[in-house]
DOROZA-983645 format. One record per residue: x, y, z of N, C-alpha, C in turn. Coordinates in steps of 0.02 Angstrom, whole numbers, plus 32768, in hexadecimal, padded with zeros to 4 digits. Example, Ala and Ser with C-alpha at 12.3 -4.5 7.8 and 13.67 -1.06 7.14 Angstrom:
residues 2
82947EE4818682677F1F818682947F5B8186;82827F90816282AC7FCB816582858002818A;
//
This chain:
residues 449
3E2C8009CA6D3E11804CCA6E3E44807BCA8C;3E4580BFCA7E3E6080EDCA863E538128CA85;3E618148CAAF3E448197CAB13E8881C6CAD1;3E898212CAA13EB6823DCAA13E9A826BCAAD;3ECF827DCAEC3EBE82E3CAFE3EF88307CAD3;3EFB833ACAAC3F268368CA9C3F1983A0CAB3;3F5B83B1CADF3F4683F9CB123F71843BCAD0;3F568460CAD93F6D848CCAB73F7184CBCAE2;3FB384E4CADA3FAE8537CB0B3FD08562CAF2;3FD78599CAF9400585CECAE3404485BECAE0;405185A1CB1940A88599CB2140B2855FCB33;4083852DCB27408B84EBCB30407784ABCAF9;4073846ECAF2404D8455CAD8405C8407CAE3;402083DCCB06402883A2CB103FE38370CADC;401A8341CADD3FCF8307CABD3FD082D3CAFF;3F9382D0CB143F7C829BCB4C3F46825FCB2D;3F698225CB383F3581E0CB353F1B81DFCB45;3EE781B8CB553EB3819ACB7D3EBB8150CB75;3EDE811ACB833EDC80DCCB7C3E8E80B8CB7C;3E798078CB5E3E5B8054CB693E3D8039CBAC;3E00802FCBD23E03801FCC093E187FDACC05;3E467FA0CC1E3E587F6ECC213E297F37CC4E;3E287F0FCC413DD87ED1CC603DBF7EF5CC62;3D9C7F1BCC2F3D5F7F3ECC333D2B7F0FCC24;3CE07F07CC403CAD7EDACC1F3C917EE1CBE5;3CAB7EABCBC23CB27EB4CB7E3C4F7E9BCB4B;3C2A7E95CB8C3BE07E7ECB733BC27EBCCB5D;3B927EA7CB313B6A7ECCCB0B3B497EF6CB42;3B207F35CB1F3B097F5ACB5A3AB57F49CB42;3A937F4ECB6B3A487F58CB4C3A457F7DCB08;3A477FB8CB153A557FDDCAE73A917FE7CAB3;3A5D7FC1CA763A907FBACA393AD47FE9CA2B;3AF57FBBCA063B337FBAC9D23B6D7FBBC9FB;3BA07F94C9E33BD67F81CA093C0B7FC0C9FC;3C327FC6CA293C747FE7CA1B3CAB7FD0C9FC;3CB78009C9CE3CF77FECC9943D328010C9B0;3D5D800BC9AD3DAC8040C98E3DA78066C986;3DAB809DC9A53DBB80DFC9953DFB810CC9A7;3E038141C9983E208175C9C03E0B81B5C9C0;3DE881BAC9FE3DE78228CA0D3E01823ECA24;3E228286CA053E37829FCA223E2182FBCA38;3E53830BCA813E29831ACA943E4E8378CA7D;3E3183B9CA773E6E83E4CA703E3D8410CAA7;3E6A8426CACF3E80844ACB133EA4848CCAF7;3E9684C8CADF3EA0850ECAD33EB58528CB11;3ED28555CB383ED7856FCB753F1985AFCB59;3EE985CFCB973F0B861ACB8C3F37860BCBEC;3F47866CCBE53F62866BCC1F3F63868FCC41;3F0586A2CC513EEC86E1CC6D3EF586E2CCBA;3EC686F1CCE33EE586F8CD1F3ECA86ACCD3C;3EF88683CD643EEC864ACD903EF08657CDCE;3ED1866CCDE23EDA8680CE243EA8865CCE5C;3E88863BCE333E5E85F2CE563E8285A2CE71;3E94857CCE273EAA8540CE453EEC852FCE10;3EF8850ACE0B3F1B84D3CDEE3EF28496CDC3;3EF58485CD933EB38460CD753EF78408CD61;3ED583EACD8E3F048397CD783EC9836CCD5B;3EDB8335CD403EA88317CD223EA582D9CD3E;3E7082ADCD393E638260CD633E7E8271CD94;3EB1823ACDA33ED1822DCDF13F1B826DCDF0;3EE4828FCE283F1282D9CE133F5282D3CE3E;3F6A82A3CE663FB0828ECE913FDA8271CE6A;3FC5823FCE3D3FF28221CDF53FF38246CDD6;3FEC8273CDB23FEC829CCD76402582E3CD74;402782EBCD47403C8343CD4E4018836FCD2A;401D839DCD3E3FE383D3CD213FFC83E7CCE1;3FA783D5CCA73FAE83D1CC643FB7840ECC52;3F90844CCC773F8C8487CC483F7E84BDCC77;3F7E84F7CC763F5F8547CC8A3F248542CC9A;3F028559CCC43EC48571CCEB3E968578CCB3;3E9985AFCC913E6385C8CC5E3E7085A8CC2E;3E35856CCC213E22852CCBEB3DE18530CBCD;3DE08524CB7D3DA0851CCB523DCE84CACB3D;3DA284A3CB513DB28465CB353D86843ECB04;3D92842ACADA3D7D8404CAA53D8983C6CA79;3D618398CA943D608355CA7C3D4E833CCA3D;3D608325CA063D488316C9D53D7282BFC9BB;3D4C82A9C98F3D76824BC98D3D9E8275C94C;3DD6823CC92C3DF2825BC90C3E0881FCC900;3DD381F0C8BA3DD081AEC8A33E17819AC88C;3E5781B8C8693E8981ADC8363ECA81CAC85B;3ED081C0C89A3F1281D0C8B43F4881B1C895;3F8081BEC8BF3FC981A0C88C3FD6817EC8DE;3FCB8137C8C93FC880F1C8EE401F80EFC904;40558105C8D9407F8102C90240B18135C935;407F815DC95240988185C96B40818172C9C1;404F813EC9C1403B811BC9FE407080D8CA17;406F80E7CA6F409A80ADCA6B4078808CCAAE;40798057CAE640508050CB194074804CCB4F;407F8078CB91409C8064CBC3408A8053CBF4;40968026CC1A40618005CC62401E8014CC79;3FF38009CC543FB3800ACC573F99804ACC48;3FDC806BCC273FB880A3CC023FD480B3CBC6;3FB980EDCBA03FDD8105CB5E3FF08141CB52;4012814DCB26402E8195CB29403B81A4CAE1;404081F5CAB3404E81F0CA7F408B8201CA89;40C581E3CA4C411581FFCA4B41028259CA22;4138827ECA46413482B4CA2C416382BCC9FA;412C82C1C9AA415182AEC96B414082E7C939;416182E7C8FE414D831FC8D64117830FC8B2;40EE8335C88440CE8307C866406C82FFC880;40438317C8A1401A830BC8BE3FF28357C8AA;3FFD8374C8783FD783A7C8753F9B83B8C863;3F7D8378C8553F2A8372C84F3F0C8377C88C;3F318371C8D03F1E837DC8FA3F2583A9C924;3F6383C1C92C3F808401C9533F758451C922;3F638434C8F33F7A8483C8C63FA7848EC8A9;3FEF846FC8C3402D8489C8A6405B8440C8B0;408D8457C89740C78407C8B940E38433C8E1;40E38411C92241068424C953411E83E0C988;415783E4C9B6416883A9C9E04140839DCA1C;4124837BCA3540FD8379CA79411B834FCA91;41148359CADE4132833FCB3041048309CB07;410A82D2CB3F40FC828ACB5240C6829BCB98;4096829DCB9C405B82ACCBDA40438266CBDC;404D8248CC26402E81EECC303FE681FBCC55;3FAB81D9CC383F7581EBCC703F6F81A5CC6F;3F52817BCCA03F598135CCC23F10811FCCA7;3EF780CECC723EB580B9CC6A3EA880C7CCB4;3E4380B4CCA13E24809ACCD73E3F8063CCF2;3E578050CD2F3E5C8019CD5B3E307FD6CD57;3E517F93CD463E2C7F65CD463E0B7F4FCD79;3DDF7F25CD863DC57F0ACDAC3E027EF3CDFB;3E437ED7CDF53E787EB8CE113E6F7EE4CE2D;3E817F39CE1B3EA37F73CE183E8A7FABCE4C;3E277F8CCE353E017FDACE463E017FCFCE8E;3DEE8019CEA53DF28012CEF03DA27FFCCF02;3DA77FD5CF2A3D5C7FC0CF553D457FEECF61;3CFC7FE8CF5F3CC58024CF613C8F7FEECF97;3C8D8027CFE03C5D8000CFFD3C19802DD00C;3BDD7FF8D0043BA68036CFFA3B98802DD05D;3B7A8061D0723B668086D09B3B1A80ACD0C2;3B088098D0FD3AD380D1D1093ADE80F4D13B;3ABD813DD13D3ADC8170D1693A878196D18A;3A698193D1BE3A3A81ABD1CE3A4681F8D1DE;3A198217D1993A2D826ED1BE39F78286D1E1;39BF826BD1D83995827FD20C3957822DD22A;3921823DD25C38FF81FCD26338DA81F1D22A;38E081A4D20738C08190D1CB38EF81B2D199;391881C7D186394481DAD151398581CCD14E;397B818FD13239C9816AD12939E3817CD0F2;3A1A819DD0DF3A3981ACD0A53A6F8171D090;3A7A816ED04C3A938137D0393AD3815BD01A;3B1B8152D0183B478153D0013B94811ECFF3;3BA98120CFA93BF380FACFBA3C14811FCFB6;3C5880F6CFE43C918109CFE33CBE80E1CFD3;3CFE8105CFB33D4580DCCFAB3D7A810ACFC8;3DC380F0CFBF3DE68100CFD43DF38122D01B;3DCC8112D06F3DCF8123D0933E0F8115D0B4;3E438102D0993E7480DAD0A63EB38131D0B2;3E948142D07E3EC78189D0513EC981C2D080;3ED881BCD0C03EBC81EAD0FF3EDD8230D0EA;3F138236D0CA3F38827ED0B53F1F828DD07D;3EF98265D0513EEF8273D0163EA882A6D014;3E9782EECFDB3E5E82F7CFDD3E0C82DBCFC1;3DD982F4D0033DA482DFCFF43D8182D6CFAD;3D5C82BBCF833D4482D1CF5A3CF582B7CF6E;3CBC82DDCF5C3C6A82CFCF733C5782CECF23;3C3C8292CF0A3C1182A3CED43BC382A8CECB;3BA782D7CEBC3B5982CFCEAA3B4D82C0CE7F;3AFF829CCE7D3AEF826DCE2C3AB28295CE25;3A948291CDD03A5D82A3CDC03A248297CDC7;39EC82A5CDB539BA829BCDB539AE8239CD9C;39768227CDC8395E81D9CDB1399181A0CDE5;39F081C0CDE73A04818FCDFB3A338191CE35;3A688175CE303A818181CE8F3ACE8184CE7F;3AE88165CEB33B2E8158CEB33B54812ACE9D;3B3080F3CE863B4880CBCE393B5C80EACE0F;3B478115CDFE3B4B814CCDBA3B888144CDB5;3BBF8147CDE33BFF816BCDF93C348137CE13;3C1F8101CE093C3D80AECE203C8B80A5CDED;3C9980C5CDB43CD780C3CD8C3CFC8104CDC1;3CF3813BCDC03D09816BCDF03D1C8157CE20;3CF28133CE643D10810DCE9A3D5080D6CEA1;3D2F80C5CE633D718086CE513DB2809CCE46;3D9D80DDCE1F3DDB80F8CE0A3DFE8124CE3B;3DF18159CE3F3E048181CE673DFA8164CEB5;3DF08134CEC83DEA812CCF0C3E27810BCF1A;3E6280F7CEDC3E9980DECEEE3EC9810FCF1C;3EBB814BCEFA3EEE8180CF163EBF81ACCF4B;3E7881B5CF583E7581EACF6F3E2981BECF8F;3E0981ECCFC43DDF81DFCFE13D8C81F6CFBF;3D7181DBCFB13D3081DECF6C3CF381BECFA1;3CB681E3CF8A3C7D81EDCF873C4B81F2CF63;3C1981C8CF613BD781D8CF313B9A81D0CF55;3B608206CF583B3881F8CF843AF581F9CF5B;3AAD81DACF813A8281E0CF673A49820BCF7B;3A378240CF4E3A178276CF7139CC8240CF88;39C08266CFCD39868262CFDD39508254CFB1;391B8222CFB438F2820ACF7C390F81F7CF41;394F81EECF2D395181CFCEFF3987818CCF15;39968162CED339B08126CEE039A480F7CF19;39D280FFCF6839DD80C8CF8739C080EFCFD1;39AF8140CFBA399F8169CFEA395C8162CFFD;39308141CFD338E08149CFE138F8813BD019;38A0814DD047388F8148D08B387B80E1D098;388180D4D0C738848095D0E33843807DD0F2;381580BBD10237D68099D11737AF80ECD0F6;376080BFD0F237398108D0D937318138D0F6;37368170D0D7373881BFD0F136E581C9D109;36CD8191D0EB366881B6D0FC364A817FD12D;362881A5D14835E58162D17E35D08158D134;35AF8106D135358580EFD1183536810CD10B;350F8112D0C834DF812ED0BD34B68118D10D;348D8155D11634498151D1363420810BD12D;341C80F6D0E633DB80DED0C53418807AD0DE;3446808AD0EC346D804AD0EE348D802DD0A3;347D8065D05B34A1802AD02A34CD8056D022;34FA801ED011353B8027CFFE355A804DCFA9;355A8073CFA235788096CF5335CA8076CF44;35A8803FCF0735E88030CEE335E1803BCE9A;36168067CE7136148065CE57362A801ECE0F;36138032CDD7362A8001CDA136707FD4CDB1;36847FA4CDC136BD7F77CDB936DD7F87CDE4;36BF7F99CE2636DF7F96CE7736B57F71CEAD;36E37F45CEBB36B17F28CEF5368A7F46CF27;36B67F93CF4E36AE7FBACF6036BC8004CF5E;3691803ACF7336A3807DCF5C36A680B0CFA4;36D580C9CFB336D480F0CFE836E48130CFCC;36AF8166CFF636AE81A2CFF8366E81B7CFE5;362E8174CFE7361281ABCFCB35B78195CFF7;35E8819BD03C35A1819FD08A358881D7D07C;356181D7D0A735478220D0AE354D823BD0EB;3591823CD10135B58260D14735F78254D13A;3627827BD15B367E8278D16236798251D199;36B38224D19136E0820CD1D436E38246D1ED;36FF8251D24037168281D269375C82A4D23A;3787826AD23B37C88275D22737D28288D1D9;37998298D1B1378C82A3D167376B82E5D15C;37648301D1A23726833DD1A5375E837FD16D;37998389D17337B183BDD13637E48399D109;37DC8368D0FA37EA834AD0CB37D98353D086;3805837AD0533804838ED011384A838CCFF2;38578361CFCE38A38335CF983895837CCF6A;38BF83A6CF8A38D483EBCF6D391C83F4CF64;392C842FCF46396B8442CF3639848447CF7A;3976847DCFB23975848CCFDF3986844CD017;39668424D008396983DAD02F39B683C9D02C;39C083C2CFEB3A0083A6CFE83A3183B6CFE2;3A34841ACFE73A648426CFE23A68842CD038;3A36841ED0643A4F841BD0A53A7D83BAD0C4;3A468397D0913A5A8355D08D3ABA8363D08C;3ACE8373D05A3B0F837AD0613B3C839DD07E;3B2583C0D09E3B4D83EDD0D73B4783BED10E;3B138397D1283B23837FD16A3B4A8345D151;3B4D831DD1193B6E82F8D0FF3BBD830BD0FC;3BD5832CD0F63C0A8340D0E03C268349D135;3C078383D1533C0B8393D1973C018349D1D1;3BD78323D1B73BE682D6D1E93C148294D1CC;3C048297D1A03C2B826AD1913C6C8274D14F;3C7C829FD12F3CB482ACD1153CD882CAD13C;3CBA830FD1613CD3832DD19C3D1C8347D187;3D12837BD1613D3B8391D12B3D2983B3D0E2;3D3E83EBD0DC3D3C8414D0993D4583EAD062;3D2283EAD0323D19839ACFF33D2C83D9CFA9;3D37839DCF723D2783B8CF343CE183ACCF2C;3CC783BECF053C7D83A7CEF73C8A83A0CEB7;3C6A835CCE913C588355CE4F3C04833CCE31;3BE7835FCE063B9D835CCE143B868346CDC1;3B848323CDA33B55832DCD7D3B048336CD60;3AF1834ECD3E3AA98358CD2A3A848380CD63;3A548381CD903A3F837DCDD53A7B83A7CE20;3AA88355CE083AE28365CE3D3B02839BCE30;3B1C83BDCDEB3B3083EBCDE03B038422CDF2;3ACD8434CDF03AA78468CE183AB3845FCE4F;3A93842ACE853AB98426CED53AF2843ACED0;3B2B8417CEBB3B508430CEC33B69846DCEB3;3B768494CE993B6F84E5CE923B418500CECF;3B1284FCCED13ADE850DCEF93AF58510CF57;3B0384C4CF573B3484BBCF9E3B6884E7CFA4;3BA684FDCF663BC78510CF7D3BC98563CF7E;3BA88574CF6C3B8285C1CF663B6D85C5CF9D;3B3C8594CFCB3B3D85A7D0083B5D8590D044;3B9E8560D0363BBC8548D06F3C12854DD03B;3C358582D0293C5D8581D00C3C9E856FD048;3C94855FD0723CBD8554D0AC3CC28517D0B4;3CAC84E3D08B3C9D84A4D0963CA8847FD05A;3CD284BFD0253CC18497CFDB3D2784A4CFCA;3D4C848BCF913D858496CF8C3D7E84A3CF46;3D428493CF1F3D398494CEE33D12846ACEC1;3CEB8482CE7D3CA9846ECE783CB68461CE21;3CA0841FCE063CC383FFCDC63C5A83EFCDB5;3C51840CCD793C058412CD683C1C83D3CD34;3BE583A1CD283BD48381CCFC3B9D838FCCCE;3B8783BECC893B6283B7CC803B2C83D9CCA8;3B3683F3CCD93B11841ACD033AC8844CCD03;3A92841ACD073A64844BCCF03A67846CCD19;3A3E84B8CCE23A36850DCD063A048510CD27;39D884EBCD2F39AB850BCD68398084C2CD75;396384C3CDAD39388497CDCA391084B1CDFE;38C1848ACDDE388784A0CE04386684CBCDE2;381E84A9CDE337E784E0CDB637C7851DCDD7;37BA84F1CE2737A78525CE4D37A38563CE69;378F85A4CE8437BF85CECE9737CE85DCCEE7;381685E8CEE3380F85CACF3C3801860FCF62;37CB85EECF9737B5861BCFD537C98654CFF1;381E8640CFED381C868DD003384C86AFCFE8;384F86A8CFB4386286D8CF54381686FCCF49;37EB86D4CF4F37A986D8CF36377786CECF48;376186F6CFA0372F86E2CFC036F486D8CF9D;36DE8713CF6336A7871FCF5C368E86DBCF0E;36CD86E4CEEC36BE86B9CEC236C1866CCEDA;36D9865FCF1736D58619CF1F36A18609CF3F;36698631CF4D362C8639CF7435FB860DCF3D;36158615CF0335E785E6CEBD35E385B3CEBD;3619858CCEEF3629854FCEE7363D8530CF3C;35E88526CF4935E78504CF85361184CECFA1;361284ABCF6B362B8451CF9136918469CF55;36BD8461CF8936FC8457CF6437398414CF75;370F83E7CF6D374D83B8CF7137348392CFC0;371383A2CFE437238374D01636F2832ED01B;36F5831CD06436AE82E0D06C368782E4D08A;363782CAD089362F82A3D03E362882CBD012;362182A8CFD4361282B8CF9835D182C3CF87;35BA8304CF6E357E831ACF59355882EECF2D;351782EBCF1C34D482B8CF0A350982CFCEBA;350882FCCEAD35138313CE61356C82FFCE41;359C8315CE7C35C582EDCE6035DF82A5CE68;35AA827FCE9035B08241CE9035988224CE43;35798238CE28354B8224CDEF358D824ACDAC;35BB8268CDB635E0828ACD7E36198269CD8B;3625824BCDD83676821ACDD8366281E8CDAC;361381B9CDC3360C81A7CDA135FA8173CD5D;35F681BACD40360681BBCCF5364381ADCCD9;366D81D3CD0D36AE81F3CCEE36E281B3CD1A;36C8819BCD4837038150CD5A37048102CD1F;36C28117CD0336C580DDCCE736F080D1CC98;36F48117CC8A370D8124CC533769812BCC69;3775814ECC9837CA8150CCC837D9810FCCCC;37C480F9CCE237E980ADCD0537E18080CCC6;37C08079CC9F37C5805CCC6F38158041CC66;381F8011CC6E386A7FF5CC3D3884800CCC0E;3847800BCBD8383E8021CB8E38528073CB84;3832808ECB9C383C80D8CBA8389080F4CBCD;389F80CACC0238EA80C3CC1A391D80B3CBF8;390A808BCBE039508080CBA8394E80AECB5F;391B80D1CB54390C80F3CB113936814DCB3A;39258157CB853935817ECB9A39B38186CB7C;39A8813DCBAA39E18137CBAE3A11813ACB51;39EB8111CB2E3A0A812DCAF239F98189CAE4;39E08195CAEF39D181E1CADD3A15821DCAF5;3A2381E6CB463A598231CB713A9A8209CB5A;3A9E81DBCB423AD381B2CB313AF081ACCADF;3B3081D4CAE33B3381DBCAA43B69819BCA7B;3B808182CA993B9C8153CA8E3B8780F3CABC;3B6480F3CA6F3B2C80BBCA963B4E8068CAAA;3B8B807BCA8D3BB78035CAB13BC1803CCAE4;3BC08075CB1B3BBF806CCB613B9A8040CB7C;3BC1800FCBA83B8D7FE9CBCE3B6D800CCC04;3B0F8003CBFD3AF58024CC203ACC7FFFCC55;3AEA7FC8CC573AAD7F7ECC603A9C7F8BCCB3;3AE27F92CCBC3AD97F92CD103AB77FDDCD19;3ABA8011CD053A9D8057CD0C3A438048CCF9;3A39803CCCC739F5801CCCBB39D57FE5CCF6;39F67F9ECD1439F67F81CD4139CB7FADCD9B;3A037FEBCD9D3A098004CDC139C88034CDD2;39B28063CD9739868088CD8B39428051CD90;39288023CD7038F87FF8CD7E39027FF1CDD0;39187FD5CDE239187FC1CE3739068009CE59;39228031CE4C38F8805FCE6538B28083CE6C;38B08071CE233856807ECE0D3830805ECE36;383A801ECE46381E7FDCCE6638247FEACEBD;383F8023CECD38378034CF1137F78042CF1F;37D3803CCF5437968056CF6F378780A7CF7F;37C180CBCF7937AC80FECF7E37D6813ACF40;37ED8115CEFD37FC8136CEC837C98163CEB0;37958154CEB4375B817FCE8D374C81AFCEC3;372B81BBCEF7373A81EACF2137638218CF34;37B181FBCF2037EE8233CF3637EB8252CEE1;37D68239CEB037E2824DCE6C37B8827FCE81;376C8291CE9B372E82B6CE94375C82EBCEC0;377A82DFCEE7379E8316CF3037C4832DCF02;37FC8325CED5382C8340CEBD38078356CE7C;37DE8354CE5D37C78382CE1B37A883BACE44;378383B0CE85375183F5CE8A37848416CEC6;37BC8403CED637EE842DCF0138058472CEF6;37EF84A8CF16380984EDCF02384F84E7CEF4;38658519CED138A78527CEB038E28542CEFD;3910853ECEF03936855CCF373944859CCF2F;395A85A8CF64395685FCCF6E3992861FCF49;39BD85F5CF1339E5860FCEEA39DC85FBCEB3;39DB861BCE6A39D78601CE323A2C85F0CE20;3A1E85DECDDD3A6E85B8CDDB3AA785EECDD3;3A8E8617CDA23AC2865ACDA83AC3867FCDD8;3A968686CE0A3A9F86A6CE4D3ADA866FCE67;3AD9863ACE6A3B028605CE923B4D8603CE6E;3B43861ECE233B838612CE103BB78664CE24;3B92868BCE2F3BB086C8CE363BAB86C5CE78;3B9F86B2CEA33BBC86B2CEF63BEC867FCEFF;3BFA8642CEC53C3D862DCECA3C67863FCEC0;3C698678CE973C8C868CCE613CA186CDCE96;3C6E86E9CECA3C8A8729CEF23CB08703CF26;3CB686C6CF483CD38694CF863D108660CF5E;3D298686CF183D4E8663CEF73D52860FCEF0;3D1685EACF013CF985BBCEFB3D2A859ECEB0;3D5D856FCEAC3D60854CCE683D3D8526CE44;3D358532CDEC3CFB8516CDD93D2D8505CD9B;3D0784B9CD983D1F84A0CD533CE48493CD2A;3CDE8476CCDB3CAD8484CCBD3CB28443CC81;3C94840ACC943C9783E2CC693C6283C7CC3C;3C5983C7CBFC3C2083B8CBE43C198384CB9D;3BE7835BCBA73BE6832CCB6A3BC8834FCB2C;3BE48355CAEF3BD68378CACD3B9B837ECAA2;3B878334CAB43B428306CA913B0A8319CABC;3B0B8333CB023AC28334CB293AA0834FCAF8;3A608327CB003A1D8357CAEC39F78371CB13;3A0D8379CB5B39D1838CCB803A1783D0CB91;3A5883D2CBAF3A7C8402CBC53AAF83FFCBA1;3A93842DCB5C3AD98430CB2F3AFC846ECB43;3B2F845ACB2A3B7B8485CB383B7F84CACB36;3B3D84F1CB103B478537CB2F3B368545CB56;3B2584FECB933B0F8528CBC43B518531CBEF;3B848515CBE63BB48508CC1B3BDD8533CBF8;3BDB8549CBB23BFF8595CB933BE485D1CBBF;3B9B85D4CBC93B7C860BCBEA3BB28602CC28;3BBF85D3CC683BD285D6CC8F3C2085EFCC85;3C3585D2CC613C8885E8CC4D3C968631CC42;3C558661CC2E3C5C86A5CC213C5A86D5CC56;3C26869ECC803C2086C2CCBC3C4A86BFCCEA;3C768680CCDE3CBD8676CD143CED8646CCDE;3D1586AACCC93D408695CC873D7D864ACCA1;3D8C866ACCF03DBE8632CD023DAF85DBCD0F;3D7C85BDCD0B3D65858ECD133D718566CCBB;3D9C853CCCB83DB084FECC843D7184E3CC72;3D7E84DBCC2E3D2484B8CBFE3D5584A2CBE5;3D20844ECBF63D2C8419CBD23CEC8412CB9F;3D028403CB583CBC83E9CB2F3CE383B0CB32;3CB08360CB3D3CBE832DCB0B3C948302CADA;3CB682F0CAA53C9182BFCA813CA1828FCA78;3C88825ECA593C47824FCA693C2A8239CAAC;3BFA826CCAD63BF88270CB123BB8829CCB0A;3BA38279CB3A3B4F8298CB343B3282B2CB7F;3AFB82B5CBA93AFF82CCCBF83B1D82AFCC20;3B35827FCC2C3B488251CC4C3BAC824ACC40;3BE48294CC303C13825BCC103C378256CC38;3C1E8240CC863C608222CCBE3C5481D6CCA3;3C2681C9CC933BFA8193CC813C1F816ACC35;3C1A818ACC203C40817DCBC43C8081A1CBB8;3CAE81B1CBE53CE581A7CBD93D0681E6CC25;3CFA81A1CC3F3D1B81AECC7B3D6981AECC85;3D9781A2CC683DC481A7CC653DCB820ECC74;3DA18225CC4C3DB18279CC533D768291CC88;3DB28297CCD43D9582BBCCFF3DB282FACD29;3DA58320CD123DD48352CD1D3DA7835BCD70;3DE6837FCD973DC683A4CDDC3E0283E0CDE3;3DCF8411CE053E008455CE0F3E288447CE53;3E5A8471CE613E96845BCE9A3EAB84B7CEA9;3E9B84B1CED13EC784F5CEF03EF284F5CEED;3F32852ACEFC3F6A854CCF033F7D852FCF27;
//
C-alpha cells in the first residue's frame, strides 16, 4: 500500500508519500472487506496570504521540513493508475522522484523536489505508551496516556477524543509521535477509563437495586447524590475545566491541542478561554456545537423549562428513556453498524476500537454518565463565538477533515476556514469522522514562528 501527498503552491511544488505502515496487523477487522493496493494522492493548493500565525510541519514536525505556506485548501483524492515507476523506497519510507510526465496529476509537467515523510513506526520502533491515573478532584480519577516523556526539550502535544471513546482512539499517534516529542491522550470525564469508581447515588429508599438490561450492575440511579457528586454534570464546561487543571498539573506547560469530533469542540472551546495555555489547536472533524440544553446563564429564563440538567440522581422519567435508549447503544450490533457508518474505509482494523467501546458500555456507571452528558447545558460559548476569540488571541488553528463523514462533513470545516482564512484545510479521502484513525500517517499540527 501506498499513499501520496502532492503539495501544490504558487511558487512551489512538492509530491509527498505516505509509505505503507510496516508490521502492520495484517488480521481481518470485524468489519468487512480486506485492503487492497492502492495509491492516494493527496493535492495541497496554497496561496501566500498573510502567515502571521505559525509555520505548518507535518507528522513528526522535528524530522521533517516544512511542506508548504500557511494558507492551505487541501485535498485528498485515490488516484487508482499512477505511473508505478516514478516510486522508489527509502528506509522505511517512500518518496516520489521528481520526473516529467505526471500531469494527470499535477495539471501540468513540471519537476518536483523529493519531500521524505517517515511510515508509521513498527511495533520494534513505536514509542511505549504508558496508561495512567490522575485524581483531579475527591472520587474523580481521570484517566490518561502518555508517550514520549523522555523528549524533555521537545514540544507538548494534548490530544482530545470524541464522543463514546477515550484515549485509545489515539494509540498510533502516541506510538508515533511520542518518538520525537512528548504526547498525550486523555479521557474526558465520564467517558472511557474516566467513569467514576464507585456510585454517585445512596441506594433507593425502598432497598432495590436498578439494573439495567445486560449489566450486573447500574449506578446512578439512587434516589440521593453522594456528597462528592452533589454538582456533578459531564458537561462541556466540565471538561474544558478538566483540561486546564490537567495541562496546569500535570503537563505544566502550554500544549498543542488536537481534538477530534467532541475533542475538537473542547478543544477550541479550552483554548478560547485559556489561550495562554494553548500553542495551537489542530480540529479533527470537529463538531460545531454540543449540547441541547440552554445554559443558565446565556439563558436564565429559558433554562427555567428544564428543571433537572445533567446531574444526580436521575429523574423517575429519564431513568425509563436511558432505558430504552441503553439497550439499543450498547448493543454490539448497533456498535459495529455505527462504526462502519463513520468509517469510510472499512479495511481499517477496528477490532481493538470496537473491543474497547464494549468494555466501556459494561461499566456500571456508562448509562448514567450517558443520561448526564445528553441533558448537560451547552457552555457558555458556542463554537463560532470560540472560534473568533481564537482567532482575536491569535490562537493557531489547523483544519483537518475526512471527506467521507456523514455526521461532520467538510463544509463544516470550509465554514471554519472562511472564518479564519489563515488556518490550513486538510480534506481527506477516503476518510470518514475519524481520519487520525484511517490514515494516520497525515497529521498535520500548527507551529509558531
Amino acid at each position: 500500500m501506498m499513499e501520496n501527498i502532492l503539495c501544490r503552491a504558487a511558487k512551489c511544488c512538492y509530491v509527498v508519500n505516505f509509505g505503507g505502515v510496516k508490521g502492520s496487523n495484517q488480521q481481518r477487522s470485524k468489519l468487512p472487506t480486506a485492503r487492497e493496493k492502492r495509491f492516494s494522492s493527496v493535492v495541497i493548493e496554497s496561496s501566500f496570504a498573510s502567515s502571521k500565525y505559525f509555520h505548518l510541519y507535518s507528522l513528526s514536525l522535528k524530522r521533517l521540513r516544512q511542506i508548504g505556506p500557511s494558507t492551505t485548501v487541501c485535498s485528498l483524492n485515490r488516484n487508482e493508475s499512477p505511473n508505478p515507476s516514478v516510486v522508489s523506497e527509502t528506509h522505511n519510507s517512500y518518496v516520489l522522484d521528481g520526473e516529467e510526465g505526471i500531469s494527470s496529476t499535477t495539471g501540468g509537467s513540471r519537476s518536483i523536489p523529493k519531500v521524505l515523510i517517515p511510515s508509521l513506526p513498527d511495533e520494534e520502533h513505536a514509542a511505549p505508551i504508558s496508561s495512567c491515573f490522575w485524581e483531579w478532584r475527591p472520587k474523580l480519577n481521570v484517566h490518561y496516556e502518555v508517550s514520549g516523556s523522555e523528549n524533555v526539550n521537545s514540544p507538548p502535544i494534548l490530544f482530545l477524543p470524541g464522543f463514546g471513546v477515550g484515549s485509545f482512539h489515539y494509540e498510533k499517534q502516541l506510538e508515533d509521535l511520542g518518538r520525537d516529542y512528548r504526547t498525550w491522550a486523555l479521557d474526558f470525564l465520564g467517558q472511557g477509563m474516566s467513569l467514576p469508581r464507585e456510585d454517585p447515588t445512596l441506594r433507593s429508599k425502598d432497598g432495590k437495586e436498578y439494573i439495567l438490561m445486560g449489566q450486573n450492575e447500574s449506578w446512578g440511579f439512587g434516589d440521593e447524590s453522594e456528597t462528592w457528586a452533589k454538582e456533578l454534570v459531564y458537561s462541556v464546561d466540565l471538561w474544558r475545566d478538566q483540561v486546564k487543571y490537567f495541562i496546569e498539573e500535570v503537563i505544566k506547560e502550554p500544549v498543542y491541542l488536537v481534538g477530534n469530533s467532541l475533542g475538537g469542540f473542547v478543544a477550541l472551546y479550552f483554548a478560547a478561554s485559556n489561550p495562554h495555555l494553548v500553542k495551537g489547536v489542530t480540529l479533527l472533524n470537529a463538531t460545531p456545537f454540543w449540547g441541547f440544553l440552554p445554559n443558565p446563564e446565556r439563558s436564565p429564563r429559558l433554562s427555567k423549562l428544564f428543571p433537572w440538567a445533567g446531574t444526580f440522581p436521575l429523574p423517575s422519567g429519564v431513568r425509563k428513556l436511558i432505558e430504552l435508549l441503553w439497550e439499543k447503544i450498547s448493543d454490539p450490533t448497533s456498535i459495529a453498524e455505527v462504526l462502519k457508518q463513520v468509517y469510510a474505509d472499512h479495511s481499517t482494523d477496528v477490532d481493538e476500537l470496537f473491543s474497547r467501546i464494549i468494555q466501556t458500555t459494561q461499566h456500571p456507571a456508562a448509562a448514567a454518565s450517558l443520561a448526564s452528558i445528553m441533558f448537560a447545558p451547552r457552555g457558555h460559548l458556542s463554537f463560532n463565538e470560540a472560534l473568533s476569540k481564537c482567532k482575536m488571541n491569535n490562537v493557531p488553528i489547523c483544519l483537518t477533515y475526512g471527506k467521507e463523514d456523514p455526521w461532520v462533513m467538510p463544509i463544516f470545516g470550509l465554514r471554519v476556514k472562511k472564518q479564519v482564512p489563515d488556518a490550513p484545510y486538510y480534506e481527506i479521502s477516503p476518510a470518514g469522522h475519524c481520519p487520525h484513525d484511517e490514515v494516520p500517517e497525515v497529521n498535520f499540527l500548527p507551529q509558531r514562528k
